[in-house]
C-alpha positions as a Markdown table, in Angstrom:
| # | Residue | x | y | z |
|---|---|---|---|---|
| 1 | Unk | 13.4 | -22.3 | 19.8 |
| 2 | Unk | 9.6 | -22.9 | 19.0 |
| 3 | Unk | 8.8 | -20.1 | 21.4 |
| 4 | Unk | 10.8 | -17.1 | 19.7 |
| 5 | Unk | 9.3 | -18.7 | 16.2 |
| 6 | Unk | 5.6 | -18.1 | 17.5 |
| 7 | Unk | 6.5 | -15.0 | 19.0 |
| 8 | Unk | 8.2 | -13.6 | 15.6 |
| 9 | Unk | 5.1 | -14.6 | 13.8 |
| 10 | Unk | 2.9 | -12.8 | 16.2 |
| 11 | Unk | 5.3 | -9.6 | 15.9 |
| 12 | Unk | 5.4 | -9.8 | 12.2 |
| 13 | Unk | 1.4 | -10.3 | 12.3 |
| 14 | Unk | 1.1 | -7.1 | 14.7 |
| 15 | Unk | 3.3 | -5.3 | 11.9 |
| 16 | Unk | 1.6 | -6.3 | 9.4 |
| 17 | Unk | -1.5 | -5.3 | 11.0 |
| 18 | Unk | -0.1 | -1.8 | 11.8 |
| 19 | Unk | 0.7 | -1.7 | 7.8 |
| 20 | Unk | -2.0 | -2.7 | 6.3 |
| 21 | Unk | -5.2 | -1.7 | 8.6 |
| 22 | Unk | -4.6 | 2.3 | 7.3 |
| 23 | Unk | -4.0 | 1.4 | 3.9 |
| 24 | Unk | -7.4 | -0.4 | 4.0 |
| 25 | Unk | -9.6 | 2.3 | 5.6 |
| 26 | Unk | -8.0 | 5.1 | 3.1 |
| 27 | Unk | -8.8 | 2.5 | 0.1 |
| 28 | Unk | -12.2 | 2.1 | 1.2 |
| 29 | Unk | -13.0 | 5.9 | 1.4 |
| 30 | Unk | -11.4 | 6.5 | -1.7 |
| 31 | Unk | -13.8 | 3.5 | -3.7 |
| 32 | Unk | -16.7 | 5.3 | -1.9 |
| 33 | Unk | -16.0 | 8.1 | -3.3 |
| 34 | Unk | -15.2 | 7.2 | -6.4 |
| 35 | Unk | -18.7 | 5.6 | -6.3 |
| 36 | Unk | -20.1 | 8.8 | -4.9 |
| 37 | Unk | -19.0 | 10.8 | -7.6 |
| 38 | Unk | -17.0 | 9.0 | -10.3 |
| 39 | Unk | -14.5 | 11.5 | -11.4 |
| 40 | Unk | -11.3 | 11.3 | -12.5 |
| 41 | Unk | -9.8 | 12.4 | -8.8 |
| 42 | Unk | -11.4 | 9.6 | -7.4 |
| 43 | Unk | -10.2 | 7.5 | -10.2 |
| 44 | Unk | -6.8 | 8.6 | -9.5 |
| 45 | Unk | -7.4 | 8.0 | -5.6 |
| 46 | Unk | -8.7 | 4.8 | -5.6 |
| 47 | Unk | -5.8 | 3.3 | -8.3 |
| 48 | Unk | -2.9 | 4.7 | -6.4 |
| 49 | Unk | -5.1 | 3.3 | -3.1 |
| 50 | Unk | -4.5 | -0.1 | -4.6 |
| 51 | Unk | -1.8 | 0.0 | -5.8 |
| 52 | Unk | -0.2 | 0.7 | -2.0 |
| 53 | Unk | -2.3 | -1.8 | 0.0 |
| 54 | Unk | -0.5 | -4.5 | -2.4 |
| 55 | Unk | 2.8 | -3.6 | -2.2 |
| 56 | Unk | 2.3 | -2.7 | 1.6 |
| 57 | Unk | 1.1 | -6.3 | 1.8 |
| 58 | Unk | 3.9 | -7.8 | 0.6 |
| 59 | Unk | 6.3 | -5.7 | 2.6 |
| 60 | Unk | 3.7 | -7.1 | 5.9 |
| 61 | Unk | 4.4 | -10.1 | 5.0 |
| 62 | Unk | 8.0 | -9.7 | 4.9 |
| 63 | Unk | 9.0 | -11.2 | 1.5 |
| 64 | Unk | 12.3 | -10.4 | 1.8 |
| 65 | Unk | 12.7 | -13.1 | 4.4 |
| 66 | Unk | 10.8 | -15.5 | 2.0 |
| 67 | Unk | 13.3 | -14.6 | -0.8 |
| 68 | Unk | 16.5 | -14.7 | 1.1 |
| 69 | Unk | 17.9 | -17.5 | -1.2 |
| 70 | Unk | 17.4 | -15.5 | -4.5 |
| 71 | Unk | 20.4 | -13.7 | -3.5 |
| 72 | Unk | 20.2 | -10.5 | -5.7 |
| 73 | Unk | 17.4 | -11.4 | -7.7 |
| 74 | Unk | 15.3 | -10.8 | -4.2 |
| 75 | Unk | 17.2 | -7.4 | -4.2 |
| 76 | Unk | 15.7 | -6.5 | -7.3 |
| 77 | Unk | 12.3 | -7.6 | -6.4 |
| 78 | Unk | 12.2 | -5.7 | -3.3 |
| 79 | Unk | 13.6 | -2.2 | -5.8 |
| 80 | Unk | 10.8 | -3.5 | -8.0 |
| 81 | Unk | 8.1 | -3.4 | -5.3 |
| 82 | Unk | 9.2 | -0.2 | -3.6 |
| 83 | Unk | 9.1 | 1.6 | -6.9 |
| 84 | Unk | 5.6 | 0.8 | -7.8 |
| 85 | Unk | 4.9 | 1.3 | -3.8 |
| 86 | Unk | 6.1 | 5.4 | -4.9 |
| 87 | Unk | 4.3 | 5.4 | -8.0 |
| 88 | Unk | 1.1 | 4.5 | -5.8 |
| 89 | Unk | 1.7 | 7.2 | -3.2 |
| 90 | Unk | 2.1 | 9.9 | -6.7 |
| 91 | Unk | -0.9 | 8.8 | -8.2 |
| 92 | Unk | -2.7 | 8.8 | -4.7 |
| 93 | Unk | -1.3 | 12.2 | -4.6 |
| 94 | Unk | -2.1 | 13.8 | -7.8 |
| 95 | Unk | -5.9 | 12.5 | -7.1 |
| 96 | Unk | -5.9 | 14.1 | -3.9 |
| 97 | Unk | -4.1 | 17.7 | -4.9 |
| 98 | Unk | -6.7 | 17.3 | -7.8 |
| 99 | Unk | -9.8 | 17.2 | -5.7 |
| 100 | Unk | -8.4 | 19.6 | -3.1 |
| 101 | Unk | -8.4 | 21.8 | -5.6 |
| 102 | Unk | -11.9 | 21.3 | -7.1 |
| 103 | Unk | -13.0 | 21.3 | -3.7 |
| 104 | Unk | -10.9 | 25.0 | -3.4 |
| 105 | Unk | -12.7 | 26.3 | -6.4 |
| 106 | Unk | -16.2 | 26.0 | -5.3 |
């Protein structure tokens, strides 16, 4: 019983890994620029960025499991956390679209 514990924590380590890792590297590029150039794409970028590598953290590390007792109150959390999780990826994308277009333009 021990063994299939360790190994579900490993697995759920590797996921979280596999979740997360991305998340960081496109939040780091995105602060970089920001620094770089400080406009209002970047802006845009590095908020939705953030915004994503928390929620995708606490989707790594599986906080539905933590919150299985909460009965529909952990249902509502999840909702809760998967909606700010898409309003990330819009602001993320309106920054991007935004400085594809600048970029376009000159």
């Amino acid at each position: 019983m021990k063994m299939d514990q360790e190994f579900s924590g490993i697995l759920t380590l590797i996921r979280g890994g596999i979740i997360i890792f991305p998340q960081l590297f496109i939040l780091i590029i995105s602060i970089y620029y920001l620094i770089k150039s400080g406009s209002i794409d970047a802006i845009l970028m590095s908020i939705g960025s953030i915004i994503n590598l928390i929620c995708s953290t606490l989707f790594a590390i599986d906080l539905y499991a933590y919150l299985g007792d909460y009965g529909s109150s952990a249902d509502m959390l999840y909702y809760a956390i998967d909606i700010f999780l898409c309003i990330g990826f819009i602001i993320f994308g309106i920054g991007l679209i935004s400085l594809i277009n600048e970029k376009m333009k000159k």
